[in-house]
TIROGU-706622 format. One record per residue: residue number from 1; residue in three letters; x negated, z negated, y negated of N, C-alpha, C, CB in turn. Coordinates in Angstrom, 2 decimals. Glycine has a CB too. Layout:
<sites>
<NUM, 'ALA', <X, Z, Y>, <X, Z, Y>, <X, Z, Y>, <X, Z, Y>>;
...
</sites>
This chain:
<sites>
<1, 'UNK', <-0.80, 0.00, 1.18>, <0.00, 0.00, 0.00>, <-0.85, 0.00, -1.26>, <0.91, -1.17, 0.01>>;
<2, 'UNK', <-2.05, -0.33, -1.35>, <-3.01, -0.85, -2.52>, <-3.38, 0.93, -3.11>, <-4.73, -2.02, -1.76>>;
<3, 'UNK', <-3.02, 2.21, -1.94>, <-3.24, 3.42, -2.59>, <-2.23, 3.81, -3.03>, <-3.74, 4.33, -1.97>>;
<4, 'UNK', <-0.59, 3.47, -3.28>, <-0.06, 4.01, -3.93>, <0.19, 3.25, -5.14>, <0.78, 4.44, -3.33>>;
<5, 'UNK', <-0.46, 2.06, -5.73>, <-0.22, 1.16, -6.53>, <-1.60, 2.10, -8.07>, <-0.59, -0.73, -5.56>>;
<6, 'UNK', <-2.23, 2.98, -7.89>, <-3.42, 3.36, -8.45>, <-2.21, 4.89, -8.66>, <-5.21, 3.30, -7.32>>;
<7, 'UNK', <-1.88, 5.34, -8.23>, <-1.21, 6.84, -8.40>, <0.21, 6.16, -9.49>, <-0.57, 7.76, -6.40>>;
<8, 'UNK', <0.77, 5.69, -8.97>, <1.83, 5.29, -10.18>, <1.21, 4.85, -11.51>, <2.77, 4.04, -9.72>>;
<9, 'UNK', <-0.13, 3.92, -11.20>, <-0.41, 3.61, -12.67>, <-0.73, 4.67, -13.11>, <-1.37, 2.65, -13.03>>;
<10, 'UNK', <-1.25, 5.92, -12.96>, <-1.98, 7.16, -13.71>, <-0.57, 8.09, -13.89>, <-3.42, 8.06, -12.62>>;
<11, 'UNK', <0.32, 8.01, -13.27>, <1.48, 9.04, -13.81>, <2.12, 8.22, -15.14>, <2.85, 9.37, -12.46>>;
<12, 'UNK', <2.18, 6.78, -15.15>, <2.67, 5.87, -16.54>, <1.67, 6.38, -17.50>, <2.55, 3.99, -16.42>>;
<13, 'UNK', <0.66, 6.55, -17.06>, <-0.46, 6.63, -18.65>, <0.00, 8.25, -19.01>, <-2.84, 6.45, -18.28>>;
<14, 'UNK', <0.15, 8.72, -18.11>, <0.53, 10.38, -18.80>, <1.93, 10.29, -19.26>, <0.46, 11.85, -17.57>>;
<15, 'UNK', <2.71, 9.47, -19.06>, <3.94, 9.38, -19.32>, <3.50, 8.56, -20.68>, <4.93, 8.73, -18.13>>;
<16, 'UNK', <3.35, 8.02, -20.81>, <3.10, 7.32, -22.52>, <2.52, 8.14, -23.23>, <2.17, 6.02, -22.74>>;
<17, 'UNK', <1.46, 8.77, -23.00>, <0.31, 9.53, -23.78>, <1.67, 10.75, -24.01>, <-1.52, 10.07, -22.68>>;
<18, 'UNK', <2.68, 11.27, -23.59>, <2.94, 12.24, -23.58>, <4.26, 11.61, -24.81>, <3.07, 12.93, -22.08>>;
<19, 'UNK', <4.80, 10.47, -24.55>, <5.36, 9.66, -25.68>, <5.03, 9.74, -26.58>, <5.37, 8.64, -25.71>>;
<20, 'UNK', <3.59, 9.12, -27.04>, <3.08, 9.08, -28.06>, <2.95, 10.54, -28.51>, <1.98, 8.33, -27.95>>;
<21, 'UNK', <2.30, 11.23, -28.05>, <2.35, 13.04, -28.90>, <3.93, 13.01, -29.00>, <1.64, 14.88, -27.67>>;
<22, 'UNK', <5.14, 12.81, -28.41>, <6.44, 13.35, -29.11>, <6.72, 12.94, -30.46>, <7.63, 12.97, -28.37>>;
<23, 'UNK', <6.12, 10.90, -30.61>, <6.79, 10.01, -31.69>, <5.46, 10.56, -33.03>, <6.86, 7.83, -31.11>>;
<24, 'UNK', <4.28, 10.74, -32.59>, <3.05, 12.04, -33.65>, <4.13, 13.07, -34.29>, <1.62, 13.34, -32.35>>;
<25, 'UNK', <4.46, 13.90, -33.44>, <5.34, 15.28, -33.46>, <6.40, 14.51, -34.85>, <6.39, 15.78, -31.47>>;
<26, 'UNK', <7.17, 14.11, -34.17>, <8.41, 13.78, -34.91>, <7.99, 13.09, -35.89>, <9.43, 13.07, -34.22>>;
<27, 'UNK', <6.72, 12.22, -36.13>, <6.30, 11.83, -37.22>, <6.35, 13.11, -38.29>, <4.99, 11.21, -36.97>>;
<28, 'UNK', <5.33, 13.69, -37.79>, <4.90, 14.91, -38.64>, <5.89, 15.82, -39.26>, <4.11, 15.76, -37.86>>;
<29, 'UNK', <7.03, 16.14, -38.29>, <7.98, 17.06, -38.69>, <8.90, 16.26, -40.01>, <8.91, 17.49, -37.28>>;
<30, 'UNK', <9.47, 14.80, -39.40>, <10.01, 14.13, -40.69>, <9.40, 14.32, -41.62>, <10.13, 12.90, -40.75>>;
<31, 'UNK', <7.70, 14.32, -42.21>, <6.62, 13.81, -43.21>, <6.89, 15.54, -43.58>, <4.73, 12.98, -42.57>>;
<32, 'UNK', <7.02, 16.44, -42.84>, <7.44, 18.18, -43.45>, <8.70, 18.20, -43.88>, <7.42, 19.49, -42.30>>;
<33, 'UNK', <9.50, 17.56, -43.46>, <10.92, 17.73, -43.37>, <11.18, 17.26, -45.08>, <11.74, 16.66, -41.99>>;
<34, 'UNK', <10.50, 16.04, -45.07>, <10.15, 14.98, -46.20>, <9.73, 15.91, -47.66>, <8.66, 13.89, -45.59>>;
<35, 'UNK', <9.00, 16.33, -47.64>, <7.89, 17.74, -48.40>, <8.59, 18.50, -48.78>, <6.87, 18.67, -47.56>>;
<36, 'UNK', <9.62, 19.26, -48.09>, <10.28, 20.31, -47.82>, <11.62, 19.96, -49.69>, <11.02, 20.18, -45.70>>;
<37, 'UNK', <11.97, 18.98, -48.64>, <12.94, 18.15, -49.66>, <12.62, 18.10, -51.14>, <12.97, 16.69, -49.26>>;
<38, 'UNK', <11.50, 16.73, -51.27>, <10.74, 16.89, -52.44>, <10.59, 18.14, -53.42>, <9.62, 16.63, -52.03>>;
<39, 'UNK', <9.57, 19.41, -52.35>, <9.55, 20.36, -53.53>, <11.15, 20.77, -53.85>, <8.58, 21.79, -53.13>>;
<40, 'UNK', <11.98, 20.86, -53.18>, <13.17, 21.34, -53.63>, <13.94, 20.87, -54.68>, <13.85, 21.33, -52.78>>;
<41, 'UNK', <14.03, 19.91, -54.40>, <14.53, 18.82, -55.62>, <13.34, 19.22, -57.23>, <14.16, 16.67, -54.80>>;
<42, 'UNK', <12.09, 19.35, -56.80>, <11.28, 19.65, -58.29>, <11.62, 20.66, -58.64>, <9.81, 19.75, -58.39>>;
<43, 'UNK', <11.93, 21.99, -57.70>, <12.58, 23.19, -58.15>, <13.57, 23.47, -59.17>, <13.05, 23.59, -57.28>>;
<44, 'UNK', <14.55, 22.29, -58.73>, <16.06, 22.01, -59.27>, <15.93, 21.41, -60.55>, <16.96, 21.02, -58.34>>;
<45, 'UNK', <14.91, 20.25, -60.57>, <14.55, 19.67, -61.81>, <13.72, 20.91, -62.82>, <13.54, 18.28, -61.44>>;
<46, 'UNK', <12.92, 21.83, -62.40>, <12.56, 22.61, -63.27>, <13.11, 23.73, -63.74>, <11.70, 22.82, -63.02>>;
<47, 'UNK', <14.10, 24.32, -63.06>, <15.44, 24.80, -63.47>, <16.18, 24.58, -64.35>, <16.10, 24.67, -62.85>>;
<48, 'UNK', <16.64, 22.87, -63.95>, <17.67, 22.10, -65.14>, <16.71, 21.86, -66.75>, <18.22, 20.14, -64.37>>;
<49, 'UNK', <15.40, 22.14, -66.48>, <14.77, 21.37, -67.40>, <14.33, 23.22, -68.66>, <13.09, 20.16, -66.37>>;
<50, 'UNK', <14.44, 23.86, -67.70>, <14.26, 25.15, -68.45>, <15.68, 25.48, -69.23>, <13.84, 26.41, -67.36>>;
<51, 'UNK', <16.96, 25.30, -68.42>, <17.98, 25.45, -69.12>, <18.38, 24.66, -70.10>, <18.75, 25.55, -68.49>>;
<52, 'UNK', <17.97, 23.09, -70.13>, <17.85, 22.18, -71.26>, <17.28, 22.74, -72.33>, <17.16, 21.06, -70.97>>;
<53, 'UNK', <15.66, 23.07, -72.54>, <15.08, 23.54, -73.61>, <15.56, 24.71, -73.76>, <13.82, 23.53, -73.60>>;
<54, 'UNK', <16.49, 25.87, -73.48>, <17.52, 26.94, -73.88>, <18.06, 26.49, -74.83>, <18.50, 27.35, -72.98>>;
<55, 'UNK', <19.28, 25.46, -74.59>, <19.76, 24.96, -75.15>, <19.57, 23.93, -76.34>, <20.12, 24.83, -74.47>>;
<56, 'UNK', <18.59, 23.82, -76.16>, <17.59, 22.99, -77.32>, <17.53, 23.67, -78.08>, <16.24, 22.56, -77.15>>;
<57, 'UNK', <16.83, 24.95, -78.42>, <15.91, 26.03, -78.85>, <17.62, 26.41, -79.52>, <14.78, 27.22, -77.47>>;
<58, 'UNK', <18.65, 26.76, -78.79>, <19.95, 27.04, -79.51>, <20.52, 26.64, -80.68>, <20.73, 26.77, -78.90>>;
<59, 'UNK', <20.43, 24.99, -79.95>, <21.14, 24.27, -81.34>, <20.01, 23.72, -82.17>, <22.25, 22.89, -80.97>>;
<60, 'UNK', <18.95, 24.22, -82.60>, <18.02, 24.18, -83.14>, <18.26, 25.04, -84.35>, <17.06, 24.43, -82.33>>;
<61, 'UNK', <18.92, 26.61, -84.01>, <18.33, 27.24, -84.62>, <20.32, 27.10, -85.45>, <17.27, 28.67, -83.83>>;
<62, 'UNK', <21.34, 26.49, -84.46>, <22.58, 26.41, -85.14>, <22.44, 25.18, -86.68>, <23.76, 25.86, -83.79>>;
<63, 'UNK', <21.43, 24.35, -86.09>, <21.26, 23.27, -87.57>, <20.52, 24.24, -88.53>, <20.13, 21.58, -87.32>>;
<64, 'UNK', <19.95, 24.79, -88.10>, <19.24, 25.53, -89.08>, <20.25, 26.37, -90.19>, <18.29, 26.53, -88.25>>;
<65, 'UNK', <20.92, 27.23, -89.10>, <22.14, 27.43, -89.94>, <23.24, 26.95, -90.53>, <22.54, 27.93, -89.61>>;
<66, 'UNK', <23.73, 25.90, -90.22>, <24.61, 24.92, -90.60>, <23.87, 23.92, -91.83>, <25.03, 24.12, -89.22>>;
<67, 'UNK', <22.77, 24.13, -91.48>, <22.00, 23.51, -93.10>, <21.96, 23.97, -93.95>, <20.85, 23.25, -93.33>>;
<68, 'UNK', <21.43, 25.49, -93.93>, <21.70, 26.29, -94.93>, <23.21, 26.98, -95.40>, <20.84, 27.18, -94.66>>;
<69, 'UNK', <24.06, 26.61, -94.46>, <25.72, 26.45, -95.30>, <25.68, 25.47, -95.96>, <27.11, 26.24, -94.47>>;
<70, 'UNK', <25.41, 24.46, -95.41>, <25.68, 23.17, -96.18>, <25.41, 23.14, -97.83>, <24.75, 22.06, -95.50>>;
<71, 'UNK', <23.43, 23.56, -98.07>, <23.11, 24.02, -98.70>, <24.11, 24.71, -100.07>, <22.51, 24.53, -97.92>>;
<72, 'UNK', <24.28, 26.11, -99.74>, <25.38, 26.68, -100.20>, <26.39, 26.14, -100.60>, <25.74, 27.30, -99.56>>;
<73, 'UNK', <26.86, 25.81, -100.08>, <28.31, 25.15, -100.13>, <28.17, 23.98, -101.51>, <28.71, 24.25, -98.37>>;
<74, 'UNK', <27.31, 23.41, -101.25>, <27.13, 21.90, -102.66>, <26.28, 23.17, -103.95>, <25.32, 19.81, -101.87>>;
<75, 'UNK', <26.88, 24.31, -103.66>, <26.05, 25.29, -105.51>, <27.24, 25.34, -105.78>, <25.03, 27.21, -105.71>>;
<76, 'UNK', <27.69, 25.14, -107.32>, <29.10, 25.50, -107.53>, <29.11, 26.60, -108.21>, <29.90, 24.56, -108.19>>;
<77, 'UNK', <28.58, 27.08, -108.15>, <28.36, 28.92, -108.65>, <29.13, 29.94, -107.29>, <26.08, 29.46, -108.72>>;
<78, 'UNK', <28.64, 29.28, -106.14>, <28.76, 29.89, -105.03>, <30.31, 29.55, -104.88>, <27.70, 29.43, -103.90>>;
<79, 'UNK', <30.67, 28.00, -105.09>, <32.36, 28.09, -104.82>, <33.19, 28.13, -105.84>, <32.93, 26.99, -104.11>>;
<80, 'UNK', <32.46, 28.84, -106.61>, <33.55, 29.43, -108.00>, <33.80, 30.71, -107.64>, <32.87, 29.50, -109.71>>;
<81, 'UNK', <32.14, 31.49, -106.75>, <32.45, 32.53, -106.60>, <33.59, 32.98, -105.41>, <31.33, 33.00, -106.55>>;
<82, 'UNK', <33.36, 31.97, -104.60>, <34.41, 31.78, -103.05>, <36.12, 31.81, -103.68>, <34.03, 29.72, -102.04>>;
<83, 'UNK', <36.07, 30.64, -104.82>, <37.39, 30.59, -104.86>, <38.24, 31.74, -105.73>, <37.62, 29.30, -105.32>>;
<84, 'UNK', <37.36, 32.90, -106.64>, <37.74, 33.84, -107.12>, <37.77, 34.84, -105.83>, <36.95, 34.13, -108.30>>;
<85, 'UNK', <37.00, 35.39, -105.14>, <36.65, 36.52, -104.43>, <38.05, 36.25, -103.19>, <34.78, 36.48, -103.83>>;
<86, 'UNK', <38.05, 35.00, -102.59>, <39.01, 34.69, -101.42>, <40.48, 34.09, -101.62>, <38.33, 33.72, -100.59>>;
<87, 'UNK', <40.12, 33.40, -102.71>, <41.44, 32.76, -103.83>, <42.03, 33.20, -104.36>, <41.39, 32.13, -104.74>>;
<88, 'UNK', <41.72, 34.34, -105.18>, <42.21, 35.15, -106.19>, <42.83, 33.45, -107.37>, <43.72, 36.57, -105.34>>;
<89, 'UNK', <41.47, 32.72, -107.48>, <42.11, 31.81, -108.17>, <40.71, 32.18, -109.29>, <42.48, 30.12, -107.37>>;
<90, 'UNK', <40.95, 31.06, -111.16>, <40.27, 31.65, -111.65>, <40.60, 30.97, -112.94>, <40.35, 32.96, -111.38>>;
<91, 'UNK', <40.36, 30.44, -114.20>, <40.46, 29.93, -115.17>, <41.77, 30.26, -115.84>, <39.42, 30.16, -115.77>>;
<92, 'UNK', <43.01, 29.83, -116.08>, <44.12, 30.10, -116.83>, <43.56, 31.09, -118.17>, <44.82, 28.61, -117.26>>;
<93, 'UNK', <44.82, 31.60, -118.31>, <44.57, 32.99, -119.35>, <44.73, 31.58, -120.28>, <45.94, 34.78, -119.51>>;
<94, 'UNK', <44.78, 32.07, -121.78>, <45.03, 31.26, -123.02>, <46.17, 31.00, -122.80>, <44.86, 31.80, -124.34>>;
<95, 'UNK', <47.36, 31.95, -123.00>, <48.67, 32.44, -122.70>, <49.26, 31.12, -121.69>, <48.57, 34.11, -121.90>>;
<96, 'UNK', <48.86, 30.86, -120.80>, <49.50, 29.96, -119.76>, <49.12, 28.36, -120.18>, <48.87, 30.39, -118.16>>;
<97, 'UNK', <48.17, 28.21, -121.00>, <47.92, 26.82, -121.22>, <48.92, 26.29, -122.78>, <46.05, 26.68, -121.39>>;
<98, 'UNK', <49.59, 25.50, -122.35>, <50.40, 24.31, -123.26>, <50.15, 23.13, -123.80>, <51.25, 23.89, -122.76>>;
<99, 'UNK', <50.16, 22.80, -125.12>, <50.24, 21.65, -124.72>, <51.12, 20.59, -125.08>, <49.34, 21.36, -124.83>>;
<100, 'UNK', <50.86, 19.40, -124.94>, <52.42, 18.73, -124.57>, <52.29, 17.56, -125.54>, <52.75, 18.13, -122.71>>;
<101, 'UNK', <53.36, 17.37, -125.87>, <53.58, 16.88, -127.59>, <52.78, 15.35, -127.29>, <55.76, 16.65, -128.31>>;
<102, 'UNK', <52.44, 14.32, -127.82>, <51.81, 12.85, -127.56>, <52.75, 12.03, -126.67>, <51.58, 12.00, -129.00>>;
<103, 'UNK', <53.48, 11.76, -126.70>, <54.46, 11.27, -125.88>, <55.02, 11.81, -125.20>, <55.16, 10.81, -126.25>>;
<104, 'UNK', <55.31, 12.89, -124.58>, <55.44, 13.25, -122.89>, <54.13, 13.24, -122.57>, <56.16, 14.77, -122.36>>;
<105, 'UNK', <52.93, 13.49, -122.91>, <51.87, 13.43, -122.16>, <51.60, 12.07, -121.55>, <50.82, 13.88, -122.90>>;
<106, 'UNK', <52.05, 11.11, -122.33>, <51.39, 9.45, -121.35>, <52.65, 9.02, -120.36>, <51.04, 7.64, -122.71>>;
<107, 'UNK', <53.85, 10.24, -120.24>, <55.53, 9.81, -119.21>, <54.42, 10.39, -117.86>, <57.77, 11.24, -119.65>>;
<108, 'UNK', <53.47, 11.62, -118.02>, <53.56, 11.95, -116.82>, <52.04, 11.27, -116.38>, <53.87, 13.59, -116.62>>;
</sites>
């Protein structure tokens, strides 16, 4: 019996050794699997991060313009000229201005 007690122990050691290379393996593939992931996700982040500065660079150039309305807008040359050109409004003729005797002026 003492010769089949030497043959079983040498088929266990190939049986472990052959363990250990599967739980290596599967190490390795998770640690790729792992990698795989990672760059993908940086992909996605450098994507989102290119379409951010798009959009940056956009409303960058909308303040720019919205400043220079603003600008405009506080000249009152410019909204005298707005309210004649779009208004058709414009300083009373002589003709239309009245004026109103001392006492109705302080009723209204």
């Amino acid at each position: 019996m003492s010769a089949a007690a030497p043959v079983i122990e040498g088929s266990r050691r190939r049986r472990s050794g052959g363990g250990i290379a599967c739980l290596v393996l599967l190490g390795l593939t998770l640690a790729a699997l792992a990698h795989v992931a990672v760059q993908a996700r940086l992909m996605d982040v450098a994507l989102e991060l290119g379409t951010e500065q798009k959009r940056r660079a956009q409303l960058g150039e909308e303040h720019a313009r919205l400043q220079s309305e603003i600008a405009r807008l506080k000249d009152p040359a410019y909204i005298e000229r707005l309210a004649r050109e779009k208004l058709n409004m414009g300083p009373p003729a002589a003709t239309d201005i009245r004026r109103l005797p001392e006492g109705e002026a302080k009723l209204r």
